[in-house]
C-alpha positions as CSV (number, residue, x, y, z in Angstrom):
1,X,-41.8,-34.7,15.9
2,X,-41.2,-38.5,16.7
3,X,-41.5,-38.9,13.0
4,X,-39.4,-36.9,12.4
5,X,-36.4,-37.9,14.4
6,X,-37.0,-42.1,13.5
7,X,-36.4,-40.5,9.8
8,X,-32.8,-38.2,11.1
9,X,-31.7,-41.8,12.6
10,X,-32.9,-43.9,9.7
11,X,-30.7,-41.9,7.0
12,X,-27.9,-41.4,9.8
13,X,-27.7,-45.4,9.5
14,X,-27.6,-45.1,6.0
15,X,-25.1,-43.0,5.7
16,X,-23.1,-45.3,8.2
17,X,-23.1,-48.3,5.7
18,X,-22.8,-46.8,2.6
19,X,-19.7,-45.4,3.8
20,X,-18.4,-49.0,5.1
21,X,-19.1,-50.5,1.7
22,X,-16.4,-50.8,-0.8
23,X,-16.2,-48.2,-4.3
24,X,-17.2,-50.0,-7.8
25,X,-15.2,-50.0,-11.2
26,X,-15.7,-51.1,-14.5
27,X,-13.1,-53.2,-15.4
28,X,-14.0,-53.2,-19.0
29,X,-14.5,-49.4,-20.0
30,X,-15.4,-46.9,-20.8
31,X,-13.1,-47.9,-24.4
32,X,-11.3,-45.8,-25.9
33,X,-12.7,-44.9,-29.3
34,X,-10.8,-46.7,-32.1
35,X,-10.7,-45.1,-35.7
36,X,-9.3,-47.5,-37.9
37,X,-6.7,-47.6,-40.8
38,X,-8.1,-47.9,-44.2
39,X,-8.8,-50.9,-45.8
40,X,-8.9,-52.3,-49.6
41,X,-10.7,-53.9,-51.9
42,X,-9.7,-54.9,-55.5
43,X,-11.6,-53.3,-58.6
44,X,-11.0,-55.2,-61.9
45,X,-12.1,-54.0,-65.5
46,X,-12.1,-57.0,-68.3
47,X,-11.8,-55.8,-72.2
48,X,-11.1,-57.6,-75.3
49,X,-7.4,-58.0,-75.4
50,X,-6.5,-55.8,-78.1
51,X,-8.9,-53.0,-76.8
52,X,-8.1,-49.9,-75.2
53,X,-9.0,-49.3,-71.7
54,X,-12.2,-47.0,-71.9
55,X,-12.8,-43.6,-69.9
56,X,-14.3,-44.7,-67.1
57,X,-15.4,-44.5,-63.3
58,X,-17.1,-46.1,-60.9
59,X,-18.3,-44.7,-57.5
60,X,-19.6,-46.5,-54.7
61,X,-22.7,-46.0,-52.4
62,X,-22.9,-47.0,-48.5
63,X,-25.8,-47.9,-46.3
64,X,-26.4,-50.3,-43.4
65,X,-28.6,-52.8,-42.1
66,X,-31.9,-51.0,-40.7
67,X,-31.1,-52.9,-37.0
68,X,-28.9,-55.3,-35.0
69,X,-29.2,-58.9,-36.8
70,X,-29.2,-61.1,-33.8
71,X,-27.3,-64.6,-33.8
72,X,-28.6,-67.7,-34.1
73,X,-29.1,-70.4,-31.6
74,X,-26.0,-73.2,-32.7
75,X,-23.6,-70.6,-31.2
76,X,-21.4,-70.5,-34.1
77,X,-22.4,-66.9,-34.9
78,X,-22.2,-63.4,-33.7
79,X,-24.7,-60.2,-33.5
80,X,-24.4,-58.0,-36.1
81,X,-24.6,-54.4,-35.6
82,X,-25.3,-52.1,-38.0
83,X,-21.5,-50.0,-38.9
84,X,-21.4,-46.7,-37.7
85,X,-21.7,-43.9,-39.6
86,X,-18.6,-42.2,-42.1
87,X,-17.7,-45.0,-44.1
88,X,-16.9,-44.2,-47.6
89,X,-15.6,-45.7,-50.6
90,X,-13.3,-43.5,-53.2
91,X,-14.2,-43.5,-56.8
92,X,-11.9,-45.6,-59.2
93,X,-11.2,-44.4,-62.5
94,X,-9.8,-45.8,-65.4
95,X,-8.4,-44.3,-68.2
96,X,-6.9,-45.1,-72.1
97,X,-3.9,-44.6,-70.3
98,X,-3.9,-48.3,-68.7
99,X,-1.6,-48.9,-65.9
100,X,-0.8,-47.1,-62.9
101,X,1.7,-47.3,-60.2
102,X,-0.4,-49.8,-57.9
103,X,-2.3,-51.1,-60.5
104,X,-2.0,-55.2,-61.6
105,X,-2.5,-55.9,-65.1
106,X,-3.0,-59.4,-66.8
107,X,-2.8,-59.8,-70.5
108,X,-2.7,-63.9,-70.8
109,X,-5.9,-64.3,-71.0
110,X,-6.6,-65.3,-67.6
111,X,-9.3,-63.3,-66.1
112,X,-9.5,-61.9,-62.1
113,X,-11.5,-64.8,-61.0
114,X,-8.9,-67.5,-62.4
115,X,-11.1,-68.4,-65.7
116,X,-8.6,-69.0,-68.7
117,X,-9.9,-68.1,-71.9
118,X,-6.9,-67.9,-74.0
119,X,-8.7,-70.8,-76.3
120,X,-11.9,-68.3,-77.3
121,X,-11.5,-66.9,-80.5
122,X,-11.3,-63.5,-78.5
123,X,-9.3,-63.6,-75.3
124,X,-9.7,-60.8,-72.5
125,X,-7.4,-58.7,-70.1
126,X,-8.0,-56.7,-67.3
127,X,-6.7,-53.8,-65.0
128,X,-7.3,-54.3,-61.6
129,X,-6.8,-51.4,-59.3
130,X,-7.6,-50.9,-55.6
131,X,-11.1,-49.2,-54.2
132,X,-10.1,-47.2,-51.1
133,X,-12.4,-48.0,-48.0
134,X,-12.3,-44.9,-45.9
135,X,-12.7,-45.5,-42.0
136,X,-10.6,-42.4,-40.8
137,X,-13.7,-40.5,-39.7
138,X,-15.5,-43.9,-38.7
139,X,-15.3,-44.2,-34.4
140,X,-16.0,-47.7,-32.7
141,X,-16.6,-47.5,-29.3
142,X,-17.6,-50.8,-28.2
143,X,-16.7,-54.7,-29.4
144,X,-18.9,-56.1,-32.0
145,X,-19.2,-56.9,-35.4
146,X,-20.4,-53.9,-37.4
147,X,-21.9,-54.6,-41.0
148,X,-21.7,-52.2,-44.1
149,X,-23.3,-52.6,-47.5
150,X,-21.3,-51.0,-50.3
151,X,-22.9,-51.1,-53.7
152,X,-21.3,-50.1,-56.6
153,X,-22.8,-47.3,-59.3
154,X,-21.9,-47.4,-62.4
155,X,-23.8,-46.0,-65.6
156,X,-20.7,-46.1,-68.1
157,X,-21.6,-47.2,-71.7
158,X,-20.4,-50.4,-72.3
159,X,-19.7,-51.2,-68.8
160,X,-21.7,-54.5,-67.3
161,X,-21.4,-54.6,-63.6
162,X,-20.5,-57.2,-60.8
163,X,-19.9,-60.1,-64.2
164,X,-18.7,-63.4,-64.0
165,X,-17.7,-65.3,-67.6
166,X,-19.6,-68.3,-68.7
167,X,-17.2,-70.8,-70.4
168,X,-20.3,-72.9,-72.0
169,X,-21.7,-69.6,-73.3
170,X,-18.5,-67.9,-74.0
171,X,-20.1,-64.6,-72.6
172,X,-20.0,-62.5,-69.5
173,X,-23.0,-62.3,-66.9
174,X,-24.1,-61.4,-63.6
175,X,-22.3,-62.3,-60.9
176,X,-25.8,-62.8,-58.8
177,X,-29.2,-63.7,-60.8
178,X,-30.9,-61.3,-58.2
179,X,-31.4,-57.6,-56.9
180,X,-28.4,-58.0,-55.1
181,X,-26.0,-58.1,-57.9
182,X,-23.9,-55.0,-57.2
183,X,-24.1,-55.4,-53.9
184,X,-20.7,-56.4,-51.6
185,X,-21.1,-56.7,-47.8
186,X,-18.3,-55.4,-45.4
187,X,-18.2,-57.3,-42.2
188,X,-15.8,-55.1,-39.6
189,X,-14.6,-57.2,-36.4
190,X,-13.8,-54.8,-33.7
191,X,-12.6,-56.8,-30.5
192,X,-11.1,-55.6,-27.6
193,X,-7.2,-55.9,-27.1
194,X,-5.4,-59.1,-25.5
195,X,-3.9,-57.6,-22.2
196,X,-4.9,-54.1,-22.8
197,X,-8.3,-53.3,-21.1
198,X,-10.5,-50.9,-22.3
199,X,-8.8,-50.5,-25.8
200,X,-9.9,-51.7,-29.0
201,X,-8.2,-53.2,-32.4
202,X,-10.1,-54.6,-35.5
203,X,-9.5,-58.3,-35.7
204,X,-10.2,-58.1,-39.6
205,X,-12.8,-57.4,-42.0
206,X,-14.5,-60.0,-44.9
207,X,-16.0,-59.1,-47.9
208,X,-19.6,-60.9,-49.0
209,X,-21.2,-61.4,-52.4
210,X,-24.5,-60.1,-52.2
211,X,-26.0,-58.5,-49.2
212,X,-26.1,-61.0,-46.6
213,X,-28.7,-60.3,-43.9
214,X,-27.7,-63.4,-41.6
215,X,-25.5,-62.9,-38.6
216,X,-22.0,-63.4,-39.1
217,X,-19.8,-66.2,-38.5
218,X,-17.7,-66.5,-34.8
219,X,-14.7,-68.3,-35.9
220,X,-11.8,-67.6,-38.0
221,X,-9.4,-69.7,-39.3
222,X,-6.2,-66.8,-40.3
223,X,-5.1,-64.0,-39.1
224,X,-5.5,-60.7,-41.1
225,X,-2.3,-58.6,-41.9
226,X,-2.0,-56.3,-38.9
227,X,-1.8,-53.4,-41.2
228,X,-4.3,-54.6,-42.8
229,X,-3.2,-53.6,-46.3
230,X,-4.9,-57.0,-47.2
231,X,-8.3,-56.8,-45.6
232,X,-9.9,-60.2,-46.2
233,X,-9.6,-63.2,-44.0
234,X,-11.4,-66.9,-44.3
235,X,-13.3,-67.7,-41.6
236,X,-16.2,-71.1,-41.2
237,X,-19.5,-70.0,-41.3
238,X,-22.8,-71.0,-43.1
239,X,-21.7,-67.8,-45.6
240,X,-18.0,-68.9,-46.5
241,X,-19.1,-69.7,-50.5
242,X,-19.8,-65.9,-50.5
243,X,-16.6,-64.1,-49.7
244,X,-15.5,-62.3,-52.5
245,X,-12.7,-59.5,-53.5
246,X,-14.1,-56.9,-54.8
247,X,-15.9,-56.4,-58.1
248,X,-15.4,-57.3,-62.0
249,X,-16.7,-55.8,-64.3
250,X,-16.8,-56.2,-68.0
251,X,-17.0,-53.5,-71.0
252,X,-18.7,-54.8,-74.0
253,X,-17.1,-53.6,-77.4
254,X,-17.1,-54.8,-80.7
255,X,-14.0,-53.8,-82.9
256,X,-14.7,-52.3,-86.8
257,X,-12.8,-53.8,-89.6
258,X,-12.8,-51.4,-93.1
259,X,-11.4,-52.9,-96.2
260,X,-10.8,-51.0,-100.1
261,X,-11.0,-53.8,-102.7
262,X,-9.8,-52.9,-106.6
263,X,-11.1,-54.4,-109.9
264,X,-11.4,-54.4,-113.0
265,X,-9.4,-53.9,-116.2
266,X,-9.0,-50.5,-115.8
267,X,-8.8,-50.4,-112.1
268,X,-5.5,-49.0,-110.1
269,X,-4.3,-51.1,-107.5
270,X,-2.0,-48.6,-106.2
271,X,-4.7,-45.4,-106.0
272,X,-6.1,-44.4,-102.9
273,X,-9.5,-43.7,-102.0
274,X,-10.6,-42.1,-99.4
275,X,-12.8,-43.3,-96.7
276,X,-14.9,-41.6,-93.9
277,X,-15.9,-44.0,-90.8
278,X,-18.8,-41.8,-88.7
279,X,-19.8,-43.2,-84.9
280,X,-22.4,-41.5,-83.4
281,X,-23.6,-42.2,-79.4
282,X,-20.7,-43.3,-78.2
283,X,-18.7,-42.4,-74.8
284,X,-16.1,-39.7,-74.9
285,X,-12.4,-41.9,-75.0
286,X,-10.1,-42.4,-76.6
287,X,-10.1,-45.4,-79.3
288,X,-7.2,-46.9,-80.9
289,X,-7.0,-47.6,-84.4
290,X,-4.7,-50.4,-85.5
291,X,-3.0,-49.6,-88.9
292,X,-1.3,-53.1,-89.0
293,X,-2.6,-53.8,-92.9
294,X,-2.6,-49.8,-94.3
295,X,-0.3,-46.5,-94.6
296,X,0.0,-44.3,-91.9
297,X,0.9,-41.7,-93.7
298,X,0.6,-40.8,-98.1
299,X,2.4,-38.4,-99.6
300,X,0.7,-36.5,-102.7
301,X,2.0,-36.6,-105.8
302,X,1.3,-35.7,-109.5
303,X,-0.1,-39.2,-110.0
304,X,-3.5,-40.2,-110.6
305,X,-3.4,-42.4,-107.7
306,X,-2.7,-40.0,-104.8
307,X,-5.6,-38.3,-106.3
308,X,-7.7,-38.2,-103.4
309,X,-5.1,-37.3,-101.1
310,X,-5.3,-33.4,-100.1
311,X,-2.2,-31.6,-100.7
312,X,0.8,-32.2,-98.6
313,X,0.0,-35.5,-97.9
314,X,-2.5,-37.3,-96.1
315,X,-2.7,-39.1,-92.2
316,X,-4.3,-42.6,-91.1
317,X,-4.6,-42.2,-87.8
318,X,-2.8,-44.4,-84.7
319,X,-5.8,-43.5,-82.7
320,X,-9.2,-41.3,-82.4
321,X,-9.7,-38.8,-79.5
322,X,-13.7,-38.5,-78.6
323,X,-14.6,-35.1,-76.1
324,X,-17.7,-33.3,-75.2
325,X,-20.2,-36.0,-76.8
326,X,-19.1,-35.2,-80.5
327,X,-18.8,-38.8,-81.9
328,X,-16.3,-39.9,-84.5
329,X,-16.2,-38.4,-88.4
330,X,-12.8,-39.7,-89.6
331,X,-11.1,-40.2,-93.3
332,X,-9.0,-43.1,-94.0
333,X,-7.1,-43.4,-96.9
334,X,-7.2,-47.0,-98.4
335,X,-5.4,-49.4,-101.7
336,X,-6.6,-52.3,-102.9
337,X,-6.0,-54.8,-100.2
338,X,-5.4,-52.6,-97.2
339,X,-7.9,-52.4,-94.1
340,X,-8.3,-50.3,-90.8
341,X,-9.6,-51.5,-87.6
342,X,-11.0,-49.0,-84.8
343,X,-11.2,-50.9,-81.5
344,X,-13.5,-51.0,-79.0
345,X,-16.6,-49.3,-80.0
346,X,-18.9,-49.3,-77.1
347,X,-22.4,-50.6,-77.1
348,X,-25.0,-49.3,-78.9
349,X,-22.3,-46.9,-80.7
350,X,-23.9,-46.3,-84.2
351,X,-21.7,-46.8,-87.2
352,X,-21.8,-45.3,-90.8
353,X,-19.2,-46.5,-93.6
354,X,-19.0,-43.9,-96.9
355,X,-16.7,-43.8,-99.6
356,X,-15.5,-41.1,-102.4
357,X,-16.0,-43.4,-105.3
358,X,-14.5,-40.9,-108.0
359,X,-14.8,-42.5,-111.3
360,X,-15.1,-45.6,-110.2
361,X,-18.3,-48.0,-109.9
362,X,-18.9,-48.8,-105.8
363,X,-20.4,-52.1,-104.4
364,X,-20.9,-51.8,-100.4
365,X,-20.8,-55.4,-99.0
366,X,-23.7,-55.9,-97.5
367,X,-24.7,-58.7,-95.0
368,X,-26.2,-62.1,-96.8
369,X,-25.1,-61.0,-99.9
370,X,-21.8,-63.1,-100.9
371,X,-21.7,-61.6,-104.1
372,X,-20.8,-58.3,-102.4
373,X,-18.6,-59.9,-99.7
374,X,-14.6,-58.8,-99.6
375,X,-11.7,-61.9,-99.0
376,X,-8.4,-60.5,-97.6
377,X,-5.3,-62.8,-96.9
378,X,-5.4,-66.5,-97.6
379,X,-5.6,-69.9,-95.8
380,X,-6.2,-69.2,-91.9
381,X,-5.4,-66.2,-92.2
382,X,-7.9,-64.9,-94.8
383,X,-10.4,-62.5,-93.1
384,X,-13.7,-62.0,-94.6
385,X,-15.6,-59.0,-94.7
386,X,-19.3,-59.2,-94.6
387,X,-21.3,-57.2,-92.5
388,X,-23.6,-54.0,-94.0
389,X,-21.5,-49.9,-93.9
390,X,-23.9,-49.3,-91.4
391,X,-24.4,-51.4,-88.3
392,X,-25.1,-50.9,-84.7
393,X,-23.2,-52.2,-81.3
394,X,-25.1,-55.2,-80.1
395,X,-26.4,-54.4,-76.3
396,X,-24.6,-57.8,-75.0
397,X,-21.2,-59.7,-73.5
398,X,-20.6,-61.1,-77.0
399,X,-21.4,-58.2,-79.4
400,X,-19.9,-59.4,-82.9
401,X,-17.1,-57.5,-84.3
402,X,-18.0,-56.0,-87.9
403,X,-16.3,-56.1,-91.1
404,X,-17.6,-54.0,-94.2
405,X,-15.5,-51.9,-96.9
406,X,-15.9,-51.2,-100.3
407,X,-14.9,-53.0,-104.1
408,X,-14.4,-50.0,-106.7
409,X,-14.5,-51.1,-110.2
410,X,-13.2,-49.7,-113.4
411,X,-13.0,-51.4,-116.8
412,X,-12.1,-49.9,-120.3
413,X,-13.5,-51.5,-123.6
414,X,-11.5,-50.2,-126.9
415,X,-13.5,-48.3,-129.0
416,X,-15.4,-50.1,-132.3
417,X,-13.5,-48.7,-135.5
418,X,-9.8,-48.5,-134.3
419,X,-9.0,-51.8,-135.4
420,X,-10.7,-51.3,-139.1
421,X,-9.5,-47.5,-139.4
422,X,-5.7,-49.5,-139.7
423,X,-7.2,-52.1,-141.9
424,X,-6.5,-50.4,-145.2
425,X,-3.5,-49.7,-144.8
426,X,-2.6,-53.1,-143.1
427,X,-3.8,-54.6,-146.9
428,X,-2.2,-52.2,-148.8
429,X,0.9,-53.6,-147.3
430,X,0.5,-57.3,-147.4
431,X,-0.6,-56.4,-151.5
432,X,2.8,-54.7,-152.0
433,X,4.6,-57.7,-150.3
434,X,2.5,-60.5,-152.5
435,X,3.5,-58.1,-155.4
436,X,7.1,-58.2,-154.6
437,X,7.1,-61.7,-154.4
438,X,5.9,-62.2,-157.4
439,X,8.3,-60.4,-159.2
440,X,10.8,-62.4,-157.6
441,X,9.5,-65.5,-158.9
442,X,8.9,-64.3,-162.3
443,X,12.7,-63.2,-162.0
444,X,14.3,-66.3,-161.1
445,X,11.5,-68.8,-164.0
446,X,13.1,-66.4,-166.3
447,X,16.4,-67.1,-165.0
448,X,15.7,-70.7,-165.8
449,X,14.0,-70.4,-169.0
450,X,16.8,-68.9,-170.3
451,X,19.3,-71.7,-169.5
């Protein structure tokens, strides 16, 4: 019973204190959760610059660090936390189509990163668009810097990811010479608000090369854009060579030249023959054709030179329209002199170069074989076709273009006894005219005698 009552006075007092002392607050929360505008980043696709833009996308895959990455011990860096979840990137697509609103394209030969290559024998231009970072259903709930690692997946043919162009080499390559090459890092600074406690803004967000598994840097040197339609800021930190845009990337393509050569004594300079170019494993697109140096369109007549042509004329075609894997099977109808060029054959794409010869004798040029080899133009502008009528896309950044055709030969030799079935007669004639001559002598000796 005593023990009792020493405990009723013990929590009496108790009671008595706690009710003296003053209440607690948290002056810096709970936050309000803070879901974020979306953000950018650019996309750029390099091609050769008289090539189509190919049919293409690229989507984009998300993860995050496994933990926090803590900071280092110079105090000029910050945790990392890992981002929260629902972060997405939205596919970009490209298509033959080029430019759309929004889009930025750049045809001087300058390429995204600033390289000029107007002086290579094959200048580039590219298409950059802008990758959509979605954060809408992404909710940050305390201050921190939250890390993101988007890499970008892409299997189109052609298509080299993440690239950056050698001058020496005259070539594209990857961006990093490691696993990380694809990879971009998204650095998301979430702070809380000057003078507004308890609510949260993003201070800005910077985009790494590579995935960077360091902790990030504490200072920044500009502000972002508050609506942050331009994401990136430049900050100091031990990763500043890294920052980066976006991606480029590069589609490898090698253009087809096809020439018709004439000869021979017999040989029709103006007759058409026609030409059938087949591609097989290449990417559905579209490919442009440039009909610069032949007819885009023959009309048939009663000629022996529109022979080939089918009846109510005949079509070279502006550009070639590849759907459901089928590959290219197209006739071309070529003169002596003329040539075709399809551009932009991707990678591996298998080519195969026939010809309807008619009565004429064919000779396919064929690589390391001059005798067989095809000169169009003159001086610096002459092009020289060389390469085999069948060939295959080489699988690097400076595939070759290809130049092959046909010469079609036709010579007549008169046939032996024409010349001596006229002979008779021919000396018949020169006999009557010796004849006649003579009697004109004898007249006028005669003539004399007499006087």
């Amino acid at each position: 019973m005593k023990k009792m009552k020493r405990f009723v006075a013990a929590f009496a007092a108790t009671t008595v204190l706690m009710s003296c002392a003053p209440s607690l607050t948290w002056a810096d929360g709970p936050y309000t959760g803070l879901t974020p505008q979306d953000i950018t980043f650019d996309k750029s696709l390099v091609v050769d610059e008289e090539t189509t833009y190919p049919d293409v996308e690229f989507t984009y895959i998300v993860t995050v660090p496994a933990g926090a990455i803590d900071a280092t011990g110079n105090n000029d860096t910050l945790r990392v936390l890992p981002g929260i979840d629902g972060l997405t990137v939205d596919k970009v697509e490209y298509t033959s189509n080029g430019a759309e609103t929004g889009d930025t394209e750049v045809t001087n030969g300058t390429l995204p990163d600033g390289v000029t290559t107007t002086a290579e024998a094959t200048p580039y231009k590219y298409l950059t668009k802008k990758a959509t970072v979605n954060l809408s259903d992404v909710t940050f709930t305390e201050p921190g810097v939250y890390r993101y690692y988007i890499q970008e997946n892409s299997t189109n043919q052609g298509v080299h990811n993440d690239q950056k162009y050698n001058s020496t080499d005259k070539k594209f390559e990857n961006l990093l010479d490691d696993t990380n090459n694809t990879y971009r890092t998204l650095d998301v600074y979430v702070q809380e608000k000057s003078g507004a406690t308890g609510v949260l803004e993003i201070q800005g967000t910077v985009l790494y090369e590579g995935k960077i598994t360091t902790a990030a840097p504490k200072v920044a040197t500009a502000t972002p854009d508050s609506s942050l339609d331009s994401p990136l800021f430049t900050e100091n930190g031990a990763e500043a060579a890294k920052k980066s845009t976006g991606f480029i990337n590069y589609y490898n393509s090698a253009d087809l030249y096809v020439t018709k050569k004439v000869i021979g004594n017999q040989g029709s300079k103006d007759k058409y023959f026609k030409i059938n170019v087949s591609v097989t494993g290449i990417a559905d697109g579209t490919y442009a054709v440039d009909l610069t140096n032949a007819d885009s369109t023959i009309n048939k007549d009663t000629t022996d030179a529109t022979k080939s042509i089918p009846t109510g004329g005949a079509t070279n075609p502006a550009s070639i329209v590849v759907a459901g894997g089928s590959g290219i099977s197209q006739d071309f109808y070529l003169k002596n002199g003329q040539y075709v060029i399809i551009r932009g054959l991707p990678e591996n794409a298998v080519y195969t170069v026939t010809e309807e010869k008619e009565d004429y004798e064919s000779t396919a040029v064929a690589k390391a074989q001059d005798t067989t080899y095809i000169t169009v133009g003159a001086g610096s502008s002459a092009i020289s076709f060389e390469d085999n009528t069948t060939g295959t896309v080489a699988a690097d950044t400076a595939a070759p273009d290809f130049k092959t055709g046909f010469t079609n030969t036709r010579n007549g030799v008169l046939p032996t006894g024409i010349i001596m079935s006229v002979a008779p007669a021919a000396i018949v004639g020169i006999g009557v005219l010796i004849a006649i001559f003579a009697l004109v002598l004898g007249g006028k000796k005669k003539e004399l005698d007499e006087e």
